[in-house]
N, C-alpha and C positions, 0 to 999 in steps of 0.2 A: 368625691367625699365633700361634705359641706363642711366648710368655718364656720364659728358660732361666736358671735359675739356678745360681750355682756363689759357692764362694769365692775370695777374688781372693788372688792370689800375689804375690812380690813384683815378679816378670818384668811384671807389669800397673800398677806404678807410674805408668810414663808417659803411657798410655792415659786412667789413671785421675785425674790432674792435669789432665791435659787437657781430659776430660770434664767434670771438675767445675767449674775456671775457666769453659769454655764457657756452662758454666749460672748461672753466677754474675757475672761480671765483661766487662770491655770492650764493644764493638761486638756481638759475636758472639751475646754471651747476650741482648742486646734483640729476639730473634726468637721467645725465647719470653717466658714472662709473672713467671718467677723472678730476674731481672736485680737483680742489688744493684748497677749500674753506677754509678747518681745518689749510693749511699750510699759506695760503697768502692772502693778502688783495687786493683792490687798482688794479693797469692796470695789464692786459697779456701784453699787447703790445699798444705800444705809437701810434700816428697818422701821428709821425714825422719819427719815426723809421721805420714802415711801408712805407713810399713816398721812403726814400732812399733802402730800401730793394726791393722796383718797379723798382726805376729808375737807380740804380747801374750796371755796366757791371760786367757780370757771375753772376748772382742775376734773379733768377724767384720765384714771387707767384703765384700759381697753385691753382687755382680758381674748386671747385669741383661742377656740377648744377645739379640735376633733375627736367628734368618737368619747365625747368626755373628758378626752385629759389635754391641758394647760398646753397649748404647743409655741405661744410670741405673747407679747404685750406691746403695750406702747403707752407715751405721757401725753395728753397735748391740754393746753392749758391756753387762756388769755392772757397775752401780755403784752402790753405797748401799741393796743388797737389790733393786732393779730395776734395770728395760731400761733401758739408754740408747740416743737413737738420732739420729744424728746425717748429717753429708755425703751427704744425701742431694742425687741432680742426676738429671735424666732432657736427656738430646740435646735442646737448645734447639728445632731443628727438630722434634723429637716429641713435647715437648711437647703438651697436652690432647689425646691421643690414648689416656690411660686406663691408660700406662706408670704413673706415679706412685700411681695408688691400687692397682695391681700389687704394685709393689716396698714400696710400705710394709705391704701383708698380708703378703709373705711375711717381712719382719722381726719383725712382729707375734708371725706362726706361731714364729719362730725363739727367740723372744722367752717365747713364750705355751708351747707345745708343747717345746721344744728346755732350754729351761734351768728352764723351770715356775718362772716369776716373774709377780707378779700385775698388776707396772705396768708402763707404757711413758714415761720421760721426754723432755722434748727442751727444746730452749731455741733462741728463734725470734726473731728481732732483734724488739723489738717497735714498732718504725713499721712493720711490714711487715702491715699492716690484711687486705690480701685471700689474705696466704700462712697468716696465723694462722684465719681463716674460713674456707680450706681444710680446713686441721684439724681446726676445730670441725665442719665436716662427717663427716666421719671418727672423733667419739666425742671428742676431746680436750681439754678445760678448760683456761683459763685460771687457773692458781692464783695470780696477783697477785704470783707473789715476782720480783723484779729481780736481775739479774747486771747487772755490769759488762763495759764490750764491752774485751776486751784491746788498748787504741787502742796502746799502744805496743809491742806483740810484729808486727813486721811479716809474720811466717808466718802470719796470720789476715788479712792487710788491712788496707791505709790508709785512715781514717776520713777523707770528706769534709765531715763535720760532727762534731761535739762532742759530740749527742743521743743517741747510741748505746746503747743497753743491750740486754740480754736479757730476755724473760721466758720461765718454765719454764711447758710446757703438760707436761697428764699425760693420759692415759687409764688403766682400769684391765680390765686382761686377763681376760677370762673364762675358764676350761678347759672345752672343752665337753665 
């Protein structure tokens, strides 16, 4: 079955909240293997933060479809001379069916080919052991630097622990 790629619009907000919670948060998202349920509460992602993540220049949502309907997305954006790449969620249910290492090549490509930038950055809650060894499957290092997890902006998520931070994994983009 073929993925179909597009940009997302702002008409695709709701789908696209919805998708992402799903993969991230409550009940729902424990059917696949990306659940921050034990860690956080409350939104993935806002409906505000999302429009300007649309509408922003060097900022694309990458809309992932089969068959028609919405199955992953992704954020990647310019910043700091490289890619960023971020909100990324593939349909709990479809989870390890190969969606995911899909959508993140073609951000890559977007990334690599599309803006001709040499890195790709991302920041990955880092108690999350088996989604960062994902990663690292996929080319990505560990560069040791910590962020802080934004525990009091509730449009990211309510912390059910205290431990929270970021660390920034990078790859560095070939041009072939």
């Amino acid at each position: 079955m073929t993925l179909d790629f597009r940009d997302a619009t702002v008409d695709d907000i709701p789908a696209l909240v919805a998708l992402v919670t799903s993969a991230y948060r409550g009940e729902s998202s424990r059917a696949g293997w990306t659940t921050e349920a034990d860690l956080l509460d409350g939104n993935r992602i806002a409906p505000e933060v999302l429009r300007d993540d649309i509408e922003r220049e060097h900022s694309r949502v990458i809309v992932a479809s089969r068959d028609g309907a919405m199955v992953g997305c992704a954020h990647v954006a310019i910043e700091d001379g490289t890619g960023y790449f971020g909100m990324f969620a593939v349909d709990p249910q479809r989870q390890a069916d190969g969606l995911g290492k899909a959508i993140l090549a073609e951000a890559e490509r977007v990334v690599r080919d599309g803006w001709r930038l040499p890195m790709m950055r991302m920041t990955v809650i880092d108690l999350r052991e088996d989604l960062i060894a994902w990663y690292e499957r996929r080319g990505y290092r560990r560069t040791g630097i910590k962020k802080p997890f934004p525990a009091v902006d509730p449009r990211f998520g309510l912390p059910k622990r205290d431990d929270l931070r970021f660390e920034v994994l990078e790859k560095e983009l070939r041009h072939g």
